[in-house]
C-alpha positions as CSV (number, residue, x, y, z in Angstrom):
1,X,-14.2,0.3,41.1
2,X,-14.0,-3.1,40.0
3,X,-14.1,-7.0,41.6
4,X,-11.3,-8.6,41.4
5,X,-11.9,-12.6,42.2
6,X,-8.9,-15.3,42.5
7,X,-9.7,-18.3,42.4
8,X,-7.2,-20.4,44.4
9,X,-5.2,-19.2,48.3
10,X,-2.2,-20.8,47.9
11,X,1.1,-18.9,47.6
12,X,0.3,-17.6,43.9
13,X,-3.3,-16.6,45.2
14,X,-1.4,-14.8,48.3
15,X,1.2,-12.8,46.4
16,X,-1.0,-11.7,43.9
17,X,-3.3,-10.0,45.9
18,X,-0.2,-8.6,48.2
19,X,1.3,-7.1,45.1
20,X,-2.3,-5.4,44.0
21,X,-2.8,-4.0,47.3
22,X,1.1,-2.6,47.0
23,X,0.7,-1.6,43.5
24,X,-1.8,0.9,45.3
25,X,-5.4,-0.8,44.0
26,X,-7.9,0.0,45.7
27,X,-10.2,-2.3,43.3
28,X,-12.7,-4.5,45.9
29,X,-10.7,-8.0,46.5
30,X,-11.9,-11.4,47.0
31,X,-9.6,-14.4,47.7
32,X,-11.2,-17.7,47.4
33,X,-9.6,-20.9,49.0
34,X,-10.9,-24.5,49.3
35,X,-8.2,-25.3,52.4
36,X,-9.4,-23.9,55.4
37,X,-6.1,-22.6,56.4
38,X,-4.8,-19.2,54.8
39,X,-2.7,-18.9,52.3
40,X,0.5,-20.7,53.6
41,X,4.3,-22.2,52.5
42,X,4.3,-25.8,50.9
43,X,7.6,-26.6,50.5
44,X,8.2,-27.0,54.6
45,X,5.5,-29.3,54.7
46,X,7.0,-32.2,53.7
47,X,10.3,-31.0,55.8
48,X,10.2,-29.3,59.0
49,X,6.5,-29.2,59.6
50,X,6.5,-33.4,59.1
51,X,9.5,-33.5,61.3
52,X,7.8,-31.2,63.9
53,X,10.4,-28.6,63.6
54,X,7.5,-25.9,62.7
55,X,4.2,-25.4,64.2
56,X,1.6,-24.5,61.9
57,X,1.1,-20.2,62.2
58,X,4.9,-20.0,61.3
59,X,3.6,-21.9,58.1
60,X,1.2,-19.1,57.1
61,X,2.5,-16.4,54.7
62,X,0.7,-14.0,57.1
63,X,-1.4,-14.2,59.7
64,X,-5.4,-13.6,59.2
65,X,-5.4,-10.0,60.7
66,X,-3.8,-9.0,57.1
67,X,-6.0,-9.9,55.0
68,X,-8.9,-7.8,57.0
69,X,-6.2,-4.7,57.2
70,X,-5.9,-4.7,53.8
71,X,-9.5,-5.0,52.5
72,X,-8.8,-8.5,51.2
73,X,-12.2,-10.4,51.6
74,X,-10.4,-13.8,52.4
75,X,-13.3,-16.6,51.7
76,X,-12.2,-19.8,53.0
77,X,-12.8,-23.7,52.8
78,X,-15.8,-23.5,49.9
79,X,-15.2,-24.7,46.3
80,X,-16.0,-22.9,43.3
81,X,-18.1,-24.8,41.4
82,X,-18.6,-23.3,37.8
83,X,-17.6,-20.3,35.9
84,X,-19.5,-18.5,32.9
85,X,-17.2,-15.9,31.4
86,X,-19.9,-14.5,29.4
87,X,-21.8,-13.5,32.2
88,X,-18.1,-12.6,34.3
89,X,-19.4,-15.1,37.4
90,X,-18.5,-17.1,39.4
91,X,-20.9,-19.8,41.4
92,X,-20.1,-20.6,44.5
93,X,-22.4,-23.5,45.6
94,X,-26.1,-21.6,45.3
95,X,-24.1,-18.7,45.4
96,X,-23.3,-16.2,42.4
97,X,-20.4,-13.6,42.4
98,X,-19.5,-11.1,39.7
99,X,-16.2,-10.4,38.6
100,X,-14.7,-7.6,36.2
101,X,-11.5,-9.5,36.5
102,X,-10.8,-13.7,37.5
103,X,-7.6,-14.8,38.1
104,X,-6.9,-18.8,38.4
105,X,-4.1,-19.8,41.1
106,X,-5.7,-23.0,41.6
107,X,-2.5,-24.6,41.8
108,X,-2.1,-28.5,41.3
109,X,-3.5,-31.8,42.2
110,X,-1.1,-35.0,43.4
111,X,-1.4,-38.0,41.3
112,X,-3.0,-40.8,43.4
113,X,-2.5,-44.5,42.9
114,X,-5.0,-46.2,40.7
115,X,-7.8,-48.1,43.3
116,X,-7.2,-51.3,41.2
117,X,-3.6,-51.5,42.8
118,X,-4.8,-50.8,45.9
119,X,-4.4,-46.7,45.9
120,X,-7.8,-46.5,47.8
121,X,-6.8,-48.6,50.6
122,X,-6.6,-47.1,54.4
123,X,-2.5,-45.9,55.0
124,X,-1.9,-44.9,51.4
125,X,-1.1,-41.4,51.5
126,X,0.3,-38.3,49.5
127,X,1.9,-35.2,50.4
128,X,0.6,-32.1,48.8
129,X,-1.5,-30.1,51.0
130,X,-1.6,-29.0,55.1
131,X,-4.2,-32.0,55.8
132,X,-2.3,-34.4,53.9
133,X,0.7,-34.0,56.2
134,X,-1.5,-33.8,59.1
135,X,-3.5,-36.5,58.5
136,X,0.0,-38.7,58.2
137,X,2.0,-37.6,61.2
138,X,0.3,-40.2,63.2
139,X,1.7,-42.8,60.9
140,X,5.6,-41.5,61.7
141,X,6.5,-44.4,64.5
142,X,9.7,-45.3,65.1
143,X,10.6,-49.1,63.3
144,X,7.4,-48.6,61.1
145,X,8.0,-49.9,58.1
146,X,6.9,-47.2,55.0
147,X,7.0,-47.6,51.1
148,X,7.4,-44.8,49.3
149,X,6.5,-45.3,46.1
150,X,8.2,-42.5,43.5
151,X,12.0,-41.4,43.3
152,X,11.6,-37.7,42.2
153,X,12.2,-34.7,44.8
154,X,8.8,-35.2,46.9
155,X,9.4,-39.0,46.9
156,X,13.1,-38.4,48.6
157,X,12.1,-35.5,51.1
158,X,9.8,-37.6,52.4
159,X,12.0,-41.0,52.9
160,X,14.6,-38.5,54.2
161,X,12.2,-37.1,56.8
162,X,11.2,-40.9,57.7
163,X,14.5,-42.1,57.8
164,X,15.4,-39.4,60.4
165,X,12.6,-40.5,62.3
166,X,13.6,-43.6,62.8
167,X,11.5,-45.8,60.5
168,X,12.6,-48.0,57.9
169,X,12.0,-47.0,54.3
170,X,11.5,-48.4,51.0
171,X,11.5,-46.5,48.4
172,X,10.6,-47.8,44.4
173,X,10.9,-46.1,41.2
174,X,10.1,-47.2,38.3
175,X,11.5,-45.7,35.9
176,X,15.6,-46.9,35.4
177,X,16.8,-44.3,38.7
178,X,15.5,-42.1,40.7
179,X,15.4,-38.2,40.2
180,X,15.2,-39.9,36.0
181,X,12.7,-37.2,35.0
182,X,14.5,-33.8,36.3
183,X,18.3,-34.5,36.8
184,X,21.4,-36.0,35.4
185,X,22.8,-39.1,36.3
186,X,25.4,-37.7,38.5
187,X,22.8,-35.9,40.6
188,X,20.9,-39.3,41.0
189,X,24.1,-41.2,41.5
190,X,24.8,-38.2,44.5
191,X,21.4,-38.8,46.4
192,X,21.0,-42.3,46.1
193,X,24.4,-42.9,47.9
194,X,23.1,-40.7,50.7
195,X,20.4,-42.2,51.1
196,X,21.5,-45.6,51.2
197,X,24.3,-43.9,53.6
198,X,21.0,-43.0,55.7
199,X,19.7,-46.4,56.0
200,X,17.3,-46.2,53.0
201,X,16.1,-48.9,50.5
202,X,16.4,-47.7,47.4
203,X,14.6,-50.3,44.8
204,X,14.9,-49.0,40.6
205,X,13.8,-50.1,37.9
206,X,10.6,-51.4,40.1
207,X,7.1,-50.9,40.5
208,X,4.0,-51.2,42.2
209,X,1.9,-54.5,41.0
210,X,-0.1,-54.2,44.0
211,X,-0.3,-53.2,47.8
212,X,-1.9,-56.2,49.8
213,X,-5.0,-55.6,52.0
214,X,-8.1,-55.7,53.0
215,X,-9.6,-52.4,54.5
216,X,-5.6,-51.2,55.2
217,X,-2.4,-51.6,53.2
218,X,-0.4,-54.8,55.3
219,X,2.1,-54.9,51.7
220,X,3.1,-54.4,48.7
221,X,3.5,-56.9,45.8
222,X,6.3,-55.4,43.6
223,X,6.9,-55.9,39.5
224,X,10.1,-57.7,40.4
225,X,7.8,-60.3,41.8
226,X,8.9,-59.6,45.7
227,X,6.7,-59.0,48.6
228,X,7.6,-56.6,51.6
229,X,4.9,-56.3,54.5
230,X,4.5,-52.5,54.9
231,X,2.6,-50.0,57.6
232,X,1.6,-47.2,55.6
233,X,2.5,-46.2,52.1
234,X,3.6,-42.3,50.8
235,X,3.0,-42.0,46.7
236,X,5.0,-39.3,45.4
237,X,4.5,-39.8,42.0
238,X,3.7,-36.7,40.4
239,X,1.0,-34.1,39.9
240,X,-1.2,-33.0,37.4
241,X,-2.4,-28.5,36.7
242,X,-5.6,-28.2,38.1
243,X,-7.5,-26.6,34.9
244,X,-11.2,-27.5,35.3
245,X,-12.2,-23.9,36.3
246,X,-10.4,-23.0,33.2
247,X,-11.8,-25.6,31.3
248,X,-15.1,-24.4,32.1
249,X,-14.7,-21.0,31.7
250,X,-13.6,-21.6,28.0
251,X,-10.2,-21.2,28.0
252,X,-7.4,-22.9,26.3
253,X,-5.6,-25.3,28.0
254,X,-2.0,-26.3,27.0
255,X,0.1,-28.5,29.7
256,X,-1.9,-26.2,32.0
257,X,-3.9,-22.7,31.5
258,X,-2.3,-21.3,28.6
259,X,-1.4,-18.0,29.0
260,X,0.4,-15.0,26.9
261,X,3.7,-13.6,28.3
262,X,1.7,-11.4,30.4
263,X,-0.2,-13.7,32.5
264,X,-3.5,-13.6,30.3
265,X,-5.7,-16.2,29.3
266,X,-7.2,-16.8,26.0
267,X,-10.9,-15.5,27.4
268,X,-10.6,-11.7,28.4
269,X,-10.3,-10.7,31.9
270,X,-9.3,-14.2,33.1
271,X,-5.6,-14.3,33.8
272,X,-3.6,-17.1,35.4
273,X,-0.3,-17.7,37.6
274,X,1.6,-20.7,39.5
275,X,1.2,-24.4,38.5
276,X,-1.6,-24.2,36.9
277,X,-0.3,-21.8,34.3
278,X,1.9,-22.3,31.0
279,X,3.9,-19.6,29.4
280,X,5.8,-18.7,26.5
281,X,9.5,-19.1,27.3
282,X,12.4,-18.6,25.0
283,X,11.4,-20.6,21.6
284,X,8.9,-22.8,23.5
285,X,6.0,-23.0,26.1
286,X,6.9,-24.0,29.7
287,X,5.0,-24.5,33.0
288,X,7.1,-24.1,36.5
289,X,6.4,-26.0,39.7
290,X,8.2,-24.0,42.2
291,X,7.3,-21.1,44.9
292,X,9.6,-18.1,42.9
293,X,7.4,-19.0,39.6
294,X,4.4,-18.5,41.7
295,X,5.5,-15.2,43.2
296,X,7.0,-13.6,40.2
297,X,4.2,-15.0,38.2
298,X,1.2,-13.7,39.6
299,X,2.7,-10.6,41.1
300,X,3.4,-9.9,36.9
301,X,-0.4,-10.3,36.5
302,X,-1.5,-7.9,39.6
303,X,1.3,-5.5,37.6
304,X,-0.9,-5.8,34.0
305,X,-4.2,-5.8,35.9
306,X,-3.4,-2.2,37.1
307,X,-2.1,-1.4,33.4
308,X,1.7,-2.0,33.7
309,X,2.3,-4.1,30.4
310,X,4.8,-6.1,32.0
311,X,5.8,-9.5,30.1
312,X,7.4,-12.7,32.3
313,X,10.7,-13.3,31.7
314,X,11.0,-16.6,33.8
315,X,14.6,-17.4,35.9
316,X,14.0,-20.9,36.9
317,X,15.4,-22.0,40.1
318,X,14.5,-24.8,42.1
319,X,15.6,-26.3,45.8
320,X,15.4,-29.4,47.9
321,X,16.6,-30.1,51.3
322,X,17.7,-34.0,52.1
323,X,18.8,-34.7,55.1
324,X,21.9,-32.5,55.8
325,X,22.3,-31.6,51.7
326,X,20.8,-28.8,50.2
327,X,20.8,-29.1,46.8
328,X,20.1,-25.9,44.9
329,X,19.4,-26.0,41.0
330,X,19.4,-22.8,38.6
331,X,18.3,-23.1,35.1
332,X,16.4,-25.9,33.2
333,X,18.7,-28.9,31.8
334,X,16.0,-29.6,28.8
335,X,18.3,-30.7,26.0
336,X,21.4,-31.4,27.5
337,X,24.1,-33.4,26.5
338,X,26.8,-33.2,28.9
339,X,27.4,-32.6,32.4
340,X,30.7,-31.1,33.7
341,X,31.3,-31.8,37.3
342,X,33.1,-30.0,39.9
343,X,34.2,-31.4,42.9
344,X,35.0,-29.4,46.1
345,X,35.8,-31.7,49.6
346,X,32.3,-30.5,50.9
347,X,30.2,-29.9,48.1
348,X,30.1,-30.7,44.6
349,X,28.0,-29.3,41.5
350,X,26.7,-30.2,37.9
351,X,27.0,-27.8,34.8
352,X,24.7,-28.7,32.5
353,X,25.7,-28.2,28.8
354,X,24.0,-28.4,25.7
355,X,27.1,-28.4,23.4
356,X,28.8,-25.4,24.6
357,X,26.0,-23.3,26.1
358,X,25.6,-23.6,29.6
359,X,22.0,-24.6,30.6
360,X,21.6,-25.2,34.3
361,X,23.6,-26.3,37.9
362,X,23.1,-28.3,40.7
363,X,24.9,-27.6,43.4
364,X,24.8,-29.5,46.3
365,X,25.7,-27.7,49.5
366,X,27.5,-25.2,47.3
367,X,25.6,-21.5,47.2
368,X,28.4,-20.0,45.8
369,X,28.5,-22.6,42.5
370,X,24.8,-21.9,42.6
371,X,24.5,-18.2,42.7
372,X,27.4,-17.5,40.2
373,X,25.6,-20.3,37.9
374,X,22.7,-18.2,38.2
375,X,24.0,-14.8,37.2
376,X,25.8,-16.9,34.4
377,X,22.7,-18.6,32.9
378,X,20.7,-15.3,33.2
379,X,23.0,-13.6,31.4
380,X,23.3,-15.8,28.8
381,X,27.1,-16.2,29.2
382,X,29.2,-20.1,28.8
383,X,32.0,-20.7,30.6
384,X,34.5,-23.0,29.0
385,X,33.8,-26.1,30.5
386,X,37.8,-27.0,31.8
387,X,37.6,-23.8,33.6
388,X,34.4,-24.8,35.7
389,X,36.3,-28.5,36.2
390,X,39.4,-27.0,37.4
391,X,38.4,-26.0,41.3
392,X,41.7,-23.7,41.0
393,X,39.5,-21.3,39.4
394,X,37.5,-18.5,41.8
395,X,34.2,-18.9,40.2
396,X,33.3,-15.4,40.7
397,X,36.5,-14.6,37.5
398,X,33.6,-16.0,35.4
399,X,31.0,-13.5,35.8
């Protein structure tokens, strides 16, 4: 029988062990997490769990007596310190632990603001993790005043979950709009009208110089040379693979743990799954921050741990909820160069195209554009682009 050790409880950590345990293993399992919560969902963290909408056990992914019902030693709040793959162990403080097979889920770490522009300053906060949120739901007053520095998808969650709460928001991107990184113009054009509609400050093409204070954050001096007095401050600007495990263990790190499309690392008997991990895709190598990449991902690995031979064939898809929008996004736009929009009174959605191949959608409050841009995509099939302009045509003709 052999030891099978993951490194990392998040919702990678949690499905691969679920899918070994379904697949029928009876190997010995040992689930390491440096949260002291179980494995639970992010993504509502920075929604309804901020807004108060969800108390914290309907967060987990499943509640503690299932990990002791299904043999699953579940080793909370301690850090892994070291690996040595030569040995197969693990090191656990003073403590050593043999493994036969190591699999990294350790996820990813949020990007903080640099301490020489005041990032280590009391009220600067970001939102990643349970104790993050719960360490800042204090701040949410009514009138405060936050800054929110960032305009991607975390950065705009969290000034709509503000905004609802009555506070007044800031928020400054650098870069020449918000969402610049991940979406078409239109998209950013769509969001930053609703939240200006929602009371928000949107500032672009502006950043941080430096937030005033002594022990706590009182303002913010901004690149445009303007000064707002603030109460607390959100960064949302990113996050970065967490590979030093990996990196210690020996293996080879490309924009994350680089894997082969079956989930293994370049040392044997380490594999890797979620954030942390990059994988062959198409003609290039891609890593995925989403929940459905961590899921499929790491239940591929529990599949060639017990001998399946399985190889990932990623379908990217991606959502965000914004105040009463739900925006949906299937595919990935990389190397696009036009955008076909279709318009709907309640909803509208983005094709992307590169030339005439259809690469991705976002449809905003609009599951049927999504789900039929979906199937499309994965089946590798491009509308004509009039035919997706012209809202005469059912959709569902396409597939």
């Amino acid at each position: 029988m052999k030891h099978v050790v993951v490194v990392g409880a998040g919702q990678a950590g949690f499905s691969f062990v679920s899918k070994l345990r379904n697949l029928g293993s009876e190997d010995t399992i040992t689930l390491i997490g440096s949260e002291s919560a179980p494995p639970y969902q992010r993504p509502p963290l920075s929604k309804k769990y901020l807004l108060g909408e969800m108390d914290i056990e309907r967060l987990y992914l499943r509640p503690l007596s299932f990990y002791k019902d299904q043999n699953i030693n579940l080793r909370l709040n301690i850090e892994v310190t070291s690996v040595n793959s030569a040995e197969k162990t693990i090191s656990v403080g003073d403590e050593i632990i043999n493994y036969d097979e190591l699999v990294f889920t350790t996820g990813s770490i949020p990007n903080y603001l640099p301490a020489k522009l005041g990032g280590n300053l009391n009220g600067v906060y970001v939102v990643r993790n349970l104790s993050d949120v719960d360490s800042i739901v204090s701040e949410f007053i009514e009138k405060r005043h936050v800054l929110i520095i960032g305009g991607g998808y975390i950065g705009l969650e969290a000034a709509a979950v503000a905004s609802k709460l009555g506070l007044q928001v800031t928020l400054v991107e650098m870069g020449e709009r918000i969402l610049q990184r991940v979406a078409c113009s239109e998209t950013s054009d769509y969001f930053r009208v609703l939240h200006k509609d929602h009371g928000v400050n949107i500032l672009e093409n502006v950043g941080v110089k430096q937030l005033i204070g002594n022990d706590r954050v009182e303002g913010v001096e901004l690149t445009d040379g303007s000064n707002i007095d603030v109460d607390f401050v959100i960064a949302g600007i990113g996050i970065t693979p967490s590979t030093k495990l990996a990196e210690i263990a020996g293996c080879e790190i490309d924009n994350g743990i680089k894997t082969d499309s079956k989930g293994s690392t370049s040392v044997k008997s380490i594999w890797a799954a979620g954030d942390c991990a990059s994988f062959p895709y198409k003609d290039t190598r891609i890593r995925l921050e989403s929940v459905p990449n961590a899921i499929e991902q790491a239940e591929l690995v529990a599949e060639n741990i017990m001998h399946i031979n399985n190889e990932y064939v990623a379908k990217p898809w991606f959502w965000s909820d914004q105040f009463d929008v739900k925006l949906q996004i299937a595919g990935l736009n990389s190397g696009f160069n036009d955008v076909v929009t279709r318009k709907l009174p309640t909803s509208v959605s983005f094709w992307y195209y590169k030339d005439h191949q259809l690469l991705a959608v976002d449809a905003m409050n609009d599951p049927r554009a999504y789900m039929i841009g979906k199937r499309l995509i994965e089946a590798g099939r491009s509308p004509s682009k009039d035919l997706i302009e012209d809202i005469a045509v059912d959709l569902k003709s396409l597939l």
